[in-house]
N, C-alpha and C positions, 0 to 999 in steps of 0.2 A: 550372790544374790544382790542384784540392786537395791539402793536406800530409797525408803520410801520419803519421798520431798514434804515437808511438812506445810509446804505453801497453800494459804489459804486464799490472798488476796490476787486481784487479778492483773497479767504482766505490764499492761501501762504503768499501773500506781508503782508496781516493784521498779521496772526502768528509771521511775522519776522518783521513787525515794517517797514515795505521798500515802497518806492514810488513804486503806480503801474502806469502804463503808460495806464492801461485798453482796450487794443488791443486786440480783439477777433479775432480767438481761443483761444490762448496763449499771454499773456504779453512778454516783452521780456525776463526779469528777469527768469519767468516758463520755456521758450523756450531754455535761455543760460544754464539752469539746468537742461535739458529735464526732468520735472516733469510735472503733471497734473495742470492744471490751474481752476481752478473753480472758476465762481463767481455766487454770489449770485441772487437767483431768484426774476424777478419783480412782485410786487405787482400782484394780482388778478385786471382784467379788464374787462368790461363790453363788451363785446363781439355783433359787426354788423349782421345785418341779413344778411345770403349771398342772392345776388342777384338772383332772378332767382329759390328759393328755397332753402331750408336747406340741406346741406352734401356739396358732390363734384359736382360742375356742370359747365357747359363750360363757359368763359368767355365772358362778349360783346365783342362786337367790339368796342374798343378802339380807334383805330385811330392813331398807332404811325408815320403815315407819316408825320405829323406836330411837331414834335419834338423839330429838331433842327434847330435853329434862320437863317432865307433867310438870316443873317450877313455872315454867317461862307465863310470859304473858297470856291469858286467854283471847285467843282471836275471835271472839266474841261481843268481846268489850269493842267495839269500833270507837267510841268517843277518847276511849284509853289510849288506843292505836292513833289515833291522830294526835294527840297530844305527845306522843312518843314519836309521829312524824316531826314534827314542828321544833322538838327539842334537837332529835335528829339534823335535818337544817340546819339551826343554828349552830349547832356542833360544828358539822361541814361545813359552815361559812369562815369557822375562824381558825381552821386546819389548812395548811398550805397545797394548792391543787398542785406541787409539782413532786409532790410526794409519790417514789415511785415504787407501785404495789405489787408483786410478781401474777397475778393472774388475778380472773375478775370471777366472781361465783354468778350461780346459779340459780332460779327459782323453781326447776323442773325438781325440787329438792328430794324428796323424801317418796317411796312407794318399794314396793316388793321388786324383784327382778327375775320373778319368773317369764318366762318366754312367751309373750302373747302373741296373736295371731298377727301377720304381716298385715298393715291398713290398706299399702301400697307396693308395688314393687316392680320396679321400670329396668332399660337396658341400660348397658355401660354410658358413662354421661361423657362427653366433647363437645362442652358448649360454646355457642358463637364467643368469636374470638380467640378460640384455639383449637389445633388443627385436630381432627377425628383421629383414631386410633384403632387398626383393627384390634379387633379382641385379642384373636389368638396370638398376635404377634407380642401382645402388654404381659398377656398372660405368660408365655414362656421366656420374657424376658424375666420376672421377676418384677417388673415396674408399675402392674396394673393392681394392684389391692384396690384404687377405689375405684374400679372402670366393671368392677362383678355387678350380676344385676339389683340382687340384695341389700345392694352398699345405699341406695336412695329410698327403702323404704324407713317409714315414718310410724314409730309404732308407741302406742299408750301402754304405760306399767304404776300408771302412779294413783296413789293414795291421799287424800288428803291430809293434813299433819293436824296431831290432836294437839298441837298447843303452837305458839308463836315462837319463832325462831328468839334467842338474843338479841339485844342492839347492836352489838357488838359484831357480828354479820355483815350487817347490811351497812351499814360505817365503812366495815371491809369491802366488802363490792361498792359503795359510791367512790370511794376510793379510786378504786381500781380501775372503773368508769373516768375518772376525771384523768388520772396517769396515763391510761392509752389514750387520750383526745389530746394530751400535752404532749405524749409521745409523736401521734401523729403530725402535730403541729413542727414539732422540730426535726423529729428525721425522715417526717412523707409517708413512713408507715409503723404498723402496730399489730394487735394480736391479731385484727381481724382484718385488718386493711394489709394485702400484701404489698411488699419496696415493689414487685414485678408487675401486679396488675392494672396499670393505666397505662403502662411505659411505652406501648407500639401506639397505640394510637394519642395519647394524649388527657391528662385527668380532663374530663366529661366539666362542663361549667358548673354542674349543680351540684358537683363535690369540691373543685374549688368555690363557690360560696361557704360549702359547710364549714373548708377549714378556713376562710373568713371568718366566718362566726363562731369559731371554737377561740380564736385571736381576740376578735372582740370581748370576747367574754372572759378569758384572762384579765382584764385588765377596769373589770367593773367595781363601781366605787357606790355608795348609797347616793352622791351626785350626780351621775352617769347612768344609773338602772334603767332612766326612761328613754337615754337614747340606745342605751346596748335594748331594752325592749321591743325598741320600733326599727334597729338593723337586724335583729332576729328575724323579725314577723315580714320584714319586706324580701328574704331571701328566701322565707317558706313559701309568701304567695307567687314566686318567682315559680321557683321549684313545681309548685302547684299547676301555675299558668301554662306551662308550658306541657304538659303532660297530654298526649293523644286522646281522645274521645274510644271509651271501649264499650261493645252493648255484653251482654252476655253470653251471645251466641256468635261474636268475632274471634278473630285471632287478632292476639296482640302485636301489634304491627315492631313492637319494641325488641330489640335481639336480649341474651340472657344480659349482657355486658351491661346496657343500658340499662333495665331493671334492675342490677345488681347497684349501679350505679346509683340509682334514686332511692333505690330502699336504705345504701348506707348515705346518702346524704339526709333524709325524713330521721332516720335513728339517731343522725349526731344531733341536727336541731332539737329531736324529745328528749335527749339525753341532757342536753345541754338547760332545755327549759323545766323537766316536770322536775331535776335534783338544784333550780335554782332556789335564790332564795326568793324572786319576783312573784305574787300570789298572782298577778293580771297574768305575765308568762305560763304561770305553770297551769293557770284555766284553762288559755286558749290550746296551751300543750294539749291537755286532756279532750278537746275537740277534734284532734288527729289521730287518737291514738287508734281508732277504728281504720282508718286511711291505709296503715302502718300494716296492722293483720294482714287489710284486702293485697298491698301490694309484697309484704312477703309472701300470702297463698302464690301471689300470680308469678311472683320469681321463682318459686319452686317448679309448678308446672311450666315456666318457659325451659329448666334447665332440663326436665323431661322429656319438653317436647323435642329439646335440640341431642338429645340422647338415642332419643330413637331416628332421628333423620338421620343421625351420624351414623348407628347401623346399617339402614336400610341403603342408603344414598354415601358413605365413607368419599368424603372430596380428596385425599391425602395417601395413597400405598406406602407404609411404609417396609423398606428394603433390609432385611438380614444378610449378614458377612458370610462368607464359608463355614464359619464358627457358630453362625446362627445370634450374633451379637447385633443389636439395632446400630444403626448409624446414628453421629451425633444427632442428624437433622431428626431425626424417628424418637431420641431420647430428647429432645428440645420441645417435639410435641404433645409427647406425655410431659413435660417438665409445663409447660403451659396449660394443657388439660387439667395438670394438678393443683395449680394456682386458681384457677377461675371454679375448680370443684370445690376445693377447700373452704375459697371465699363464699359461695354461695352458702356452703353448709354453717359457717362460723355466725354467718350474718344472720342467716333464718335462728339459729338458735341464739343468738344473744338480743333478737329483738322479743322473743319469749320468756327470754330469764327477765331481760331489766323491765317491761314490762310487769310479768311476777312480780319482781321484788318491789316497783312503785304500788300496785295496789297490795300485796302485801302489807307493803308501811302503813295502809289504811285499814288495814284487818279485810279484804275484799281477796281470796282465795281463786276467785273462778277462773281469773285467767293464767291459772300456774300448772294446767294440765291442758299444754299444749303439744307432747306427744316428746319422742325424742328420737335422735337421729345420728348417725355413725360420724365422728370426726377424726381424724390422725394426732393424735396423743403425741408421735415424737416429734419431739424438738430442734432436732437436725433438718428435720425434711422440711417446715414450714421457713426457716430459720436460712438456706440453702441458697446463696448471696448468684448461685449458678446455676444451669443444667447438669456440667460435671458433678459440681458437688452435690447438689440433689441425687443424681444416680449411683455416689460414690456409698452415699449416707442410705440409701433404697434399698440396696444389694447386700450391702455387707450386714442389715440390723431388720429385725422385726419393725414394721410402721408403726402398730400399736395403735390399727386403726379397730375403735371399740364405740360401742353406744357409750354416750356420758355418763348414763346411769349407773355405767357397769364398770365406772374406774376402778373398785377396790380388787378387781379381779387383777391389776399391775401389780397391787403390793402383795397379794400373793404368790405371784411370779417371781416375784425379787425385783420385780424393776427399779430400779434406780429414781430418786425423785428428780434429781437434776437431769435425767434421760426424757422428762417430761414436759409438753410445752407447756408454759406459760398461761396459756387459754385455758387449759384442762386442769393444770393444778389450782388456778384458782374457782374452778367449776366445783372441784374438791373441796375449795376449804366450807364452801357454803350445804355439800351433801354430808361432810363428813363432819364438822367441826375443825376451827381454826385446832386446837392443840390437838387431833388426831393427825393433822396433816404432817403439822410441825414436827411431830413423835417418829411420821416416817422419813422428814426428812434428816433429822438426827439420828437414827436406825442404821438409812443408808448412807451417813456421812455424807450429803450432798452440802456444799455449798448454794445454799440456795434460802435469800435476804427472804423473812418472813416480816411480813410488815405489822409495826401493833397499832 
């Protein structure tokens, strides 16, 4: 029987003799040196029956409206809630933004997870910018989980929460917010921004401004606030200016790419202005933040509408072996279809949560039930530096493609926390609590950096 290796830290640091801090994705050591960080895989585990049957299947009803403790704040007190903003703030003004937090939460928080009616439900998605996909060919390769028609609908389960999260929370998610904008800063991409998605054609000018303005504001000083203020606001009205004329009865002349494109450049600027600590910034923030809604609605319906063209109209055949195995080129189109899926889906739901959670910090609830939507939970597939290796990590593992709401259905599987991306498990820490998450990833011996 082989020794189980008792290595925790990851193999840069052990080659080089260096303390690791063991922080996933990256240590900070891998991260200052933008190199790949690797660490070592845990032990083989005995693996839970999933509930309900074996493979992918819907979650219980869980129950998360009892969550969070009748102690907490009453979100009623709105003048309480602000004053608990403001302290908030300054908190995060004198915490280092390069603090790097493993996943970002959520504000779609707390509701029942009984099955509601579908809102919506469209065909498999292949939006502009990568090549369509027959079905049937995604389908029996194994590679299409998110090309089902089901996988785009947009469905309500949520409850409102009878008392105010911890500060402790949302600390956590500003956090984690500021660690992907620094992450993107330094290696091009992050939870929700793929390394793959701008690469054939080129980042769009209005997401290099953003990561301008994520650089600018690294480096703000109480001397500096009014010009980092007015290199903000001149990149939004950019951003703004250039935007198409739409009436309500047009087609948006814009492809999903390009919308996808403007919704995460508008995200990083609110992201960047409503958790600053600028009061003139984060007013005029709160000015956009309707803008932000209209244009993730309109990115969703573009990636509809490019789902069903793909259907009906498929620009791309692709070819099976003898074997009935796709060709690279046919696995490179799903490997693309999945990047620009993924990305669409990531982006509509994180401009819902961190909205959420800004009005939130206000005691202002209403905009925390904006519906919820199926994302890819493993870590490999999003993470998948290739096509090969995307297809390799496809085939051989469940996707662990699941509504948000329904994470706790993994840890009754057995899943693994370290088998879980990044995105998701910090969507957990905010449905579950920080020390329920922690508990399962100590459970399942993950290495995996939990941030305090």
């Amino acid at each position: 029987m082989a020794r189980r290796s008792k290595q925790k830290a990851c193999f840069g640091c052990v080659e080089t003799k260096r303390r690791c801090d063991k922080i996933i994705p990256s240590c900070s050591r891998c991260l200052d040196r933008s190199i790949d960080c690797v660490y070592p895989a845990g032990p083989p585990r005995r693996r839970r029956l999933a509930l309900g049957g074996a493979g992918i299947t819907a979650a219980p009803d869980i129950g998360l409206s009892g969550i969070w403790s009748p102690s907490s704040l009453d979100i009623g007190d709105t003048g309480q809630a602000d004053l608990m903003y403001q302290d908030l703030l300054r908190e995060m003004d004198d915490t280092s933004h390069s603090t790097l937090v493993d996943s970002v939460s959520s504000t779609d928080l707390v509701g029942t997870l009984s099955e509601p009616p579908f809102i919506s439900s469209v065909v498999p998605f292949c939006g502009a910018g990568a090549m369509s996909v027959p079905n049937h060919l995604a389908a029996s390769s194994g590679l299409g989980w998110f090309l089902q028609p089901s996988t785009w609908a947009v469905i309500n389960h949520y409850q409102p929460p009878a008392s105010f999260p911890p500060g402790i929370v949302f600390s956590h998610f500003i956090q984690g917010l500021q660690s992907w904008l620094s992450c993107f800063l330094r290696a091009g991409h992050n939870a929700f921004i793929h390394r793959h998605l701008y690469t054939k054609s080129g980042m769009p000018q209005c997401m290099r401004d953003a990561f301008s303005a994520i650089a600018v504001s690294q480096h703000v000083t109480p001397g500096n606030e009014h010009i980092v203020d007015d290199v903000s606001s001149a990149h939004i009205s950019n951003l703004l200016a250039c935007q198409p004329e739409e009436t309500p009865l047009s087609v948006s002349p814009l492809s999903t790419v390009a919308h996808l494109a403007r919704t995460q450049a508008l995200l990083i600027h609110l992201l960047l202005a409503l958790f600053s600590p600028s009061i003139p910034r984060r007013a005029n923030a709160e000015k956009l933040i309707q803008t932000l809604l209209e244009w993730k609605t309109q990115l969703w319906e573009s990636a509809i509408r490019d789902a069903t063209a793909a259907q009906l109209c498929p620009n791309v055949v692709l070819l099976a072996d003898d074997n009935g195995d796709l060709s690279s080129d046919s696995v490179s189109a799903l490997h693309k279809s999945f990047i620009l899926s993924e990305s669409v889906r990531r982006t509509w739901l994180l401009c819902s949560i961190s909205l959420g959670v800004y009005h939130g910090l206000k005691g202002d609830w209403s905009y925390s039930c904006a519906g919820d939507i199926c994302i890819t939970a493993r870590a490999e597939l999003w993470n998948a530096t290739s096509p090969a290796r995307w297809e390799i990590a496809a085939r051989s593992q469940d996707p662990l493609f699941i509504y948000s709401l329904h994470g706790r259905s993994l840890v009754e599987r057995g899943v693994c926390a370290l088998e879980v991306d990044e995105f998701a498990r910090h969507i957990f820490t905010v449905m579950w609590g920080l020390d329920q998450v922690e508990d399962w990833v100590v459970r399942t011996e993950d290495v995996v950096g939990m941030a305090c």
